[in-house]
C-alpha positions in Angstrom: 0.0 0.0 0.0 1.4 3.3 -0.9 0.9 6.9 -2.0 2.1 10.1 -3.8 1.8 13.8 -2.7 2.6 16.1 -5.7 1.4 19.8 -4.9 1.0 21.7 -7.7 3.0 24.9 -6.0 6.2 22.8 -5.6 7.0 21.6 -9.0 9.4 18.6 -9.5 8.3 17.9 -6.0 7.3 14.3 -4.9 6.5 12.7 -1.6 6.0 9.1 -1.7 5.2 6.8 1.4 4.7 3.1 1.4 3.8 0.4 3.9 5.3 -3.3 3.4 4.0 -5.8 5.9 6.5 -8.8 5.3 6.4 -12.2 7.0 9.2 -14.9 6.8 9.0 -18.1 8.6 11.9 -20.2 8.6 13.7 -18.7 6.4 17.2 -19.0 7.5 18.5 -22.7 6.0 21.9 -24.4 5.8 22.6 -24.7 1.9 22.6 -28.1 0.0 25.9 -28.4 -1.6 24.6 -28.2 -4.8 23.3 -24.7 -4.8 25.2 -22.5 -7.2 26.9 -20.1 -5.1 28.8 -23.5 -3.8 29.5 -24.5 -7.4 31.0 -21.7 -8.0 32.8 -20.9 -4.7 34.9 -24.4 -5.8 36.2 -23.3 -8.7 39.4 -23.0 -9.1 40.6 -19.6 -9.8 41.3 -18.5 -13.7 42.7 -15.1 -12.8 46.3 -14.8 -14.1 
């Protein structure tokens, strides 16, 4: 949910306000070996 103020005696003048309302349940998890970032972590390095 969200809105904008734009008064017509302030040009180029914008206030915005918005509202999130997140909920995250369990969301921290140990990573399965093959996620990408792990895949690539492994790698070994091509930089010369």
């Amino acid at each position: 949910m969200g809105g904008v103020f734009q008064p017509d005696y302030l040009p180029g003048f914008a206030l915005t306000i918005d509202y999130y309302k997140i909920r995250l349940t369990d969301a921290i998890t140990t990573p399965r070996s093959g996620t990408p970032w792990t895949r690539v972590s492994t790698r070994p390095s091509t930089r010369v």
